[in-house]
PyMOL CGO cylinders between C-alpha atoms (Angstrom):
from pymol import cmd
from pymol.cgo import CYLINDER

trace = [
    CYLINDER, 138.41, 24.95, 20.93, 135.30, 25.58, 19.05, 0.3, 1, 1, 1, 1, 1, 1,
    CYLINDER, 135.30, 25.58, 19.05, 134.04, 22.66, 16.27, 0.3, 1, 1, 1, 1, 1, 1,
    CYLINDER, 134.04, 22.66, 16.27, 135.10, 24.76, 13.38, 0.3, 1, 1, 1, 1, 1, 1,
    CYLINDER, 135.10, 24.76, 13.38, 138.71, 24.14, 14.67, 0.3, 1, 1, 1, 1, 1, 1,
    CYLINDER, 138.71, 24.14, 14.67, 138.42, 20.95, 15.64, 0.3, 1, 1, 1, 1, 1, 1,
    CYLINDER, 138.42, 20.95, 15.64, 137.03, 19.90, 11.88, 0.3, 1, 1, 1, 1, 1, 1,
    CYLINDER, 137.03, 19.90, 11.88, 140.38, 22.31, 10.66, 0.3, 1, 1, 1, 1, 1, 1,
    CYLINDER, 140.38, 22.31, 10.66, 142.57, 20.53, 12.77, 0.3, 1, 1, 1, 1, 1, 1,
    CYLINDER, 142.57, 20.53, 12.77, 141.11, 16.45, 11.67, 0.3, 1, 1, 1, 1, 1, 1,
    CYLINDER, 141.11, 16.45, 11.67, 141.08, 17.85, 7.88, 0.3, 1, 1, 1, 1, 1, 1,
    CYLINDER, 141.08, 17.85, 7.88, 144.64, 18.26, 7.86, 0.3, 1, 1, 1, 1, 1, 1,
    CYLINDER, 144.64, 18.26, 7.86, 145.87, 15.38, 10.37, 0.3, 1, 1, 1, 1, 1, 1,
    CYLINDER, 145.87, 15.38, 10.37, 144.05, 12.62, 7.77, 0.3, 1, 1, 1, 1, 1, 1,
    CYLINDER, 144.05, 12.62, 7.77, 145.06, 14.60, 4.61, 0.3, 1, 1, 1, 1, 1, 1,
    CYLINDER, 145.06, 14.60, 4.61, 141.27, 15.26, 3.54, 0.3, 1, 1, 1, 1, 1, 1,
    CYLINDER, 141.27, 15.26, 3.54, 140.29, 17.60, 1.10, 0.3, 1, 1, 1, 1, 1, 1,
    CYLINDER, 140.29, 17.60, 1.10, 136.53, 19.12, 0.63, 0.3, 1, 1, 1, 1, 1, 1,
    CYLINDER, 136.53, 19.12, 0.63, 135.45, 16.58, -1.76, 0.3, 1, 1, 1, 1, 1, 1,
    CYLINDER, 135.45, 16.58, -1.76, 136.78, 13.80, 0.98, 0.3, 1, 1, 1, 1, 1, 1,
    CYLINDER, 136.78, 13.80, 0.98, 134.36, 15.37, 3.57, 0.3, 1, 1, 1, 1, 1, 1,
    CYLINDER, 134.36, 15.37, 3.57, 131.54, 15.80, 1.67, 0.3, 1, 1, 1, 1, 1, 1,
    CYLINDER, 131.54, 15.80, 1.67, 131.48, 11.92, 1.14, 0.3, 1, 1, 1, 1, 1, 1,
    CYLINDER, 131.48, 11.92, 1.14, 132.42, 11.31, 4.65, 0.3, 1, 1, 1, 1, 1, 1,
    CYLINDER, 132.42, 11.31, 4.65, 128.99, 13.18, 5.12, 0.3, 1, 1, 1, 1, 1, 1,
    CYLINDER, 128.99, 13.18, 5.12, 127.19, 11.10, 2.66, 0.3, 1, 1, 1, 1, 1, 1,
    CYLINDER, 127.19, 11.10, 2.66, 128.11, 8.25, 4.31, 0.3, 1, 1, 1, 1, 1, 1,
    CYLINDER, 128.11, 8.25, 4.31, 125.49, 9.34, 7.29, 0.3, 1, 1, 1, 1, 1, 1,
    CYLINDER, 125.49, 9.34, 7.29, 123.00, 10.58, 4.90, 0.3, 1, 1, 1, 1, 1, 1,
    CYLINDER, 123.00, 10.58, 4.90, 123.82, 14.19, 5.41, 0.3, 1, 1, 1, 1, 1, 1,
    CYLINDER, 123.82, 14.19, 5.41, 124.12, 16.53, 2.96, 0.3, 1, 1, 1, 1, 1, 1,
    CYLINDER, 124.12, 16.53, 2.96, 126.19, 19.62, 2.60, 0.3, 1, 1, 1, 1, 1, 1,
    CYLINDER, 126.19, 19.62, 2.60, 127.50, 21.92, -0.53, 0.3, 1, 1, 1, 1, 1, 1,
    CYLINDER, 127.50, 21.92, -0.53, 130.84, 22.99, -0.91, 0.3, 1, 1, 1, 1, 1, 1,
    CYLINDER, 130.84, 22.99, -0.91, 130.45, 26.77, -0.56, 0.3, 1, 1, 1, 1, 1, 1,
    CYLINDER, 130.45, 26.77, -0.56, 128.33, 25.43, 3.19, 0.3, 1, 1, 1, 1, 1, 1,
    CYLINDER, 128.33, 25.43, 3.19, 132.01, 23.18, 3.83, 0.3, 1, 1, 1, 1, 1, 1,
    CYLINDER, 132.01, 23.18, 3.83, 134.26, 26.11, 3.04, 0.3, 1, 1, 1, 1, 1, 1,
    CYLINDER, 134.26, 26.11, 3.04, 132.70, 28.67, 5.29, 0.3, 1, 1, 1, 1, 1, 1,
    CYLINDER, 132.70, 28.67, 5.29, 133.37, 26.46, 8.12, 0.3, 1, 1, 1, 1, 1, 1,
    CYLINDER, 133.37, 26.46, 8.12, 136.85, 26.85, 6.81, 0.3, 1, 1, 1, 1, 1, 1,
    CYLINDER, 136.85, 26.85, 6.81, 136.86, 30.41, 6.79, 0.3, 1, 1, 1, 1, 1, 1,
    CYLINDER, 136.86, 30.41, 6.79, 138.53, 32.87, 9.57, 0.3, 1, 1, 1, 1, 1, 1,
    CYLINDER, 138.53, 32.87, 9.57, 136.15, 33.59, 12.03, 0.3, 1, 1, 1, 1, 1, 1,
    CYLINDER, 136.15, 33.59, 12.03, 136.55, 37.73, 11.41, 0.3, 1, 1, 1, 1, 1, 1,
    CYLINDER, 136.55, 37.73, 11.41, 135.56, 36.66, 7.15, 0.3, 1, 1, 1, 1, 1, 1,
    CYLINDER, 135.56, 36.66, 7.15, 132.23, 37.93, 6.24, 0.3, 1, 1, 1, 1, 1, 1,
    CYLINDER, 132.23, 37.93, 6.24, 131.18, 34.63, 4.91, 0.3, 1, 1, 1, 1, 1, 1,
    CYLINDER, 131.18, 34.63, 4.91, 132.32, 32.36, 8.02, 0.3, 1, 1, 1, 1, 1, 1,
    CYLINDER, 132.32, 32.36, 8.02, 129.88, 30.13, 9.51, 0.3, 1, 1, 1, 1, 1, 1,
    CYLINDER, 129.88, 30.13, 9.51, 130.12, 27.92, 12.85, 0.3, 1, 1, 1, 1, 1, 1,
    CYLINDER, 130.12, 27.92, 12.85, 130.28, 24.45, 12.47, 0.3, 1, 1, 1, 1, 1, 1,
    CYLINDER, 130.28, 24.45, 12.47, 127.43, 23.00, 14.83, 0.3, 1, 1, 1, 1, 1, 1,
    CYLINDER, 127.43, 23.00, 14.83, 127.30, 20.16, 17.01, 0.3, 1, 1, 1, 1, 1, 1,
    CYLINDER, 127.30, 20.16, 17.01, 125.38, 18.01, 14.46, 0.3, 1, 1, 1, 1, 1, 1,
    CYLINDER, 125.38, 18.01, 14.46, 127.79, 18.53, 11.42, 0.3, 1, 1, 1, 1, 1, 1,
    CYLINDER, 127.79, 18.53, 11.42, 130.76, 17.65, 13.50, 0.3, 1, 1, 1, 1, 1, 1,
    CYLINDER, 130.76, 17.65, 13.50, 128.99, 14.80, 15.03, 0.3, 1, 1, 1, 1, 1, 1,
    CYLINDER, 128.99, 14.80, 15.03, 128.04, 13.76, 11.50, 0.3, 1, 1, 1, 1, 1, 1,
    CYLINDER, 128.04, 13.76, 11.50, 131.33, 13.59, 10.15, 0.3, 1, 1, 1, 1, 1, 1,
    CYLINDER, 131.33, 13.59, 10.15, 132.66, 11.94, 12.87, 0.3, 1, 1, 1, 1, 1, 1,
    CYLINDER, 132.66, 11.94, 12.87, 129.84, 9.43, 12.66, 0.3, 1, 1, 1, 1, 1, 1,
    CYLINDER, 129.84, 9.43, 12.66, 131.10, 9.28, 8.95, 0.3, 1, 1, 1, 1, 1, 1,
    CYLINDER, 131.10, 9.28, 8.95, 135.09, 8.99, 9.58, 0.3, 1, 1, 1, 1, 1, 1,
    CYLINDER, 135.09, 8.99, 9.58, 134.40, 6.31, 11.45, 0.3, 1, 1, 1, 1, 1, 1,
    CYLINDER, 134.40, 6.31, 11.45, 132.37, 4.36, 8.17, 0.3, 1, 1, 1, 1, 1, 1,
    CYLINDER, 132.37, 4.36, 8.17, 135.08, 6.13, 6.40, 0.3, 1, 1, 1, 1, 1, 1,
    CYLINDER, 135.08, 6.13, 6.40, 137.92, 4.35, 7.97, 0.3, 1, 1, 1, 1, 1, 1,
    CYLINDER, 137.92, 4.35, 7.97, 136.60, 0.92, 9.84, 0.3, 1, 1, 1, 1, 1, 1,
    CYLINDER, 136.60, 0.92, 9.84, 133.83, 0.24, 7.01, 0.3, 1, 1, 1, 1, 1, 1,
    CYLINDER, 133.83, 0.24, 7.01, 130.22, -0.28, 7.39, 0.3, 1, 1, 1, 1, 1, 1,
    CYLINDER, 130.22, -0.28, 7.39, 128.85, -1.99, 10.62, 0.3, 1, 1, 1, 1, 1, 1,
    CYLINDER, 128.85, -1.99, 10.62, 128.28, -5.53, 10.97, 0.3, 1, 1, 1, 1, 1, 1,
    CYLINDER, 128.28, -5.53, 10.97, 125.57, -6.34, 12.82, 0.3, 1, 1, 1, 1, 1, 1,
    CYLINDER, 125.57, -6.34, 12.82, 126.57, -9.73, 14.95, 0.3, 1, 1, 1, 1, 1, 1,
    CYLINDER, 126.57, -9.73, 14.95, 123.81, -12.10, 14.42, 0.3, 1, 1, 1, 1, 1, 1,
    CYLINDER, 123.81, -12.10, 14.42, 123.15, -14.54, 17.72, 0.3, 1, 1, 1, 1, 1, 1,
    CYLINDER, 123.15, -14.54, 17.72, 122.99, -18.18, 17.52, 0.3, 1, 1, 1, 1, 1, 1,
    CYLINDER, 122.99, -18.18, 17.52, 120.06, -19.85, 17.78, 0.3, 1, 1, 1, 1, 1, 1,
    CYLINDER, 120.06, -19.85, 17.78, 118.98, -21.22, 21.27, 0.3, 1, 1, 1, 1, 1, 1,
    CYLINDER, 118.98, -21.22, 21.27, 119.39, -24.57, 21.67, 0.3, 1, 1, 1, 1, 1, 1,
    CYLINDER, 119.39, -24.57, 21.67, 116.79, -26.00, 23.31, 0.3, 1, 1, 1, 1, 1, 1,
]
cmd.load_cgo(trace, "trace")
């Protein structure tokens, strides 16, 4: 299963459209256009398709999980007692 299927396959399992994704993205600081999004999109034998690399899928997953859960919390530690 290549990424380009596996980003087809979590797009329509969580009901996300291109706008969705692109501010998934944003949430890790990574930008992408909408034409770049929908040739991921495309059949693989369309002369515009493009694979989806390892750092765009691991980008948006990074994202989905801000998306979802929020932003992280750091913990803070408590203060030594001495």
């Amino acid at each position: 299963m290549s990424n380009n299927d596996i980003l087809k396959k979590l797009r329509v399992a969580l009901e996300l459209n291109n706008e969705d994704i692109i501010k998934i993205l944003e949430l890790v600081n990574f930008k992408v256009t909408k034409s770049e999004l929908g040739s991921f999109f495309r059949s693989e034998d369309h002369p515009n398709f493009k694979p989806c690399g390892d750092q765009i899928l691991r980008n948006f997953l990074n994202g989905l999980v801000i998306f979802k859960r929020g932003p992280r919390v750091e913990k803070q530690t408590p203060p030594a007692i001495d």
